[in-house]
C-alpha positions as CSV (number, residue, x, y, z in Angstrom):
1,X,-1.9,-11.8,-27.1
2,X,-0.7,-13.5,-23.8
3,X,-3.2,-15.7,-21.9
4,X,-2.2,-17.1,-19.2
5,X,-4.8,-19.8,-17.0
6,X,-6.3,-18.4,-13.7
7,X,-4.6,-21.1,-11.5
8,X,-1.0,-20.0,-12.9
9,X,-1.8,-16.3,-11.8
10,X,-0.8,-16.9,-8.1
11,X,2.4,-19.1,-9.4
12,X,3.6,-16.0,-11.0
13,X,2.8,-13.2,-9.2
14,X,4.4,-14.9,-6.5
15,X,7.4,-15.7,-8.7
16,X,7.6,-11.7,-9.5
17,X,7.6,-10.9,-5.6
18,X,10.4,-12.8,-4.9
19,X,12.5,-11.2,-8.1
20,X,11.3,-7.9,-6.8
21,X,12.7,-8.7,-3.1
22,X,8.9,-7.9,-1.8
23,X,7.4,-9.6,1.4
24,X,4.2,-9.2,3.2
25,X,2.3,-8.6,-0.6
26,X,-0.9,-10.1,-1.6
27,X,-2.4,-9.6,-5.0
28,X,-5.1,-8.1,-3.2
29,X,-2.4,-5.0,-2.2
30,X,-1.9,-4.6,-6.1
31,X,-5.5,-3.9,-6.8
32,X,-5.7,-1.3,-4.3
33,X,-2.5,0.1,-5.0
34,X,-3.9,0.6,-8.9
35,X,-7.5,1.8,-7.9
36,X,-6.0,4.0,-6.1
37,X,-3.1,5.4,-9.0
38,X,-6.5,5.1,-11.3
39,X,-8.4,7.1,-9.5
40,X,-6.2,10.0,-8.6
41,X,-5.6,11.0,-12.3
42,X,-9.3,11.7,-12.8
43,X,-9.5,10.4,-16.2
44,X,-12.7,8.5,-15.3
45,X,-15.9,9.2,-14.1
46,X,-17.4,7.2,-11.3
47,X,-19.3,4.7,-13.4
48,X,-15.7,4.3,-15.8
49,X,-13.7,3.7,-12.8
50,X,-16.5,1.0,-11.3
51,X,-16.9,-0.5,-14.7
52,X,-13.0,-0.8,-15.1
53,X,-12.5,-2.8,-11.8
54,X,-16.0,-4.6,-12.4
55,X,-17.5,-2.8,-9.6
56,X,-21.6,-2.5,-9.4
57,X,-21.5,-1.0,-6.6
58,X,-20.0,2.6,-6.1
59,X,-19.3,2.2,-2.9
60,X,-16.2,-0.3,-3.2
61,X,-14.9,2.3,-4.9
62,X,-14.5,3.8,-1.7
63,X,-12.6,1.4,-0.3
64,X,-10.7,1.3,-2.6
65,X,-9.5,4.2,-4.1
66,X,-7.8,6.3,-1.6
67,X,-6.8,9.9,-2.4
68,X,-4.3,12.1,0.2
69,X,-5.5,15.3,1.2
70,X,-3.5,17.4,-1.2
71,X,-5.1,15.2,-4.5
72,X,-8.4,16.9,-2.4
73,X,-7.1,20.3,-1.8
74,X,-5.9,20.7,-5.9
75,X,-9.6,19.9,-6.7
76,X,-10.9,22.7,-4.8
């Protein structure tokens, strides 16, 4: 298994934005970005999802996962 130390993280992600020709990206943008892929598959139940991003409270899931109005109209 890889490990890699915490204070390399922001070394390579930024290393991995410049190779992917990205600007204007923060890490925080990628957490979002996957909450919110996550979430629309419905794979996971509220607690799963929380527990996955190490949530305890529910209610960041709401900031962060963000589904479009037709992931809203299919579940109806």
């Amino acid at each position: 298994m890889y490990r890699t130390k915490a204070s390399n993280i922001d070394v390579l992600f930024r290393a991995a934005k410049t190779r992917a020709g990205l600007s204007g990206c923060v890490w925080h943008d990628t957490r979002h970005t996957a909450a919110t892929w996550i979430g629309s598959t419905g794979r996971l139940n509220l607690m799963e999802f929380c527990k996955m991003f190490g949530w305890r409270d529910p209610r960041h899931a709401m900031i962060y996962f963000n589904p479009t109005a037709s992931d809203l109209a299919g579940k109806l």
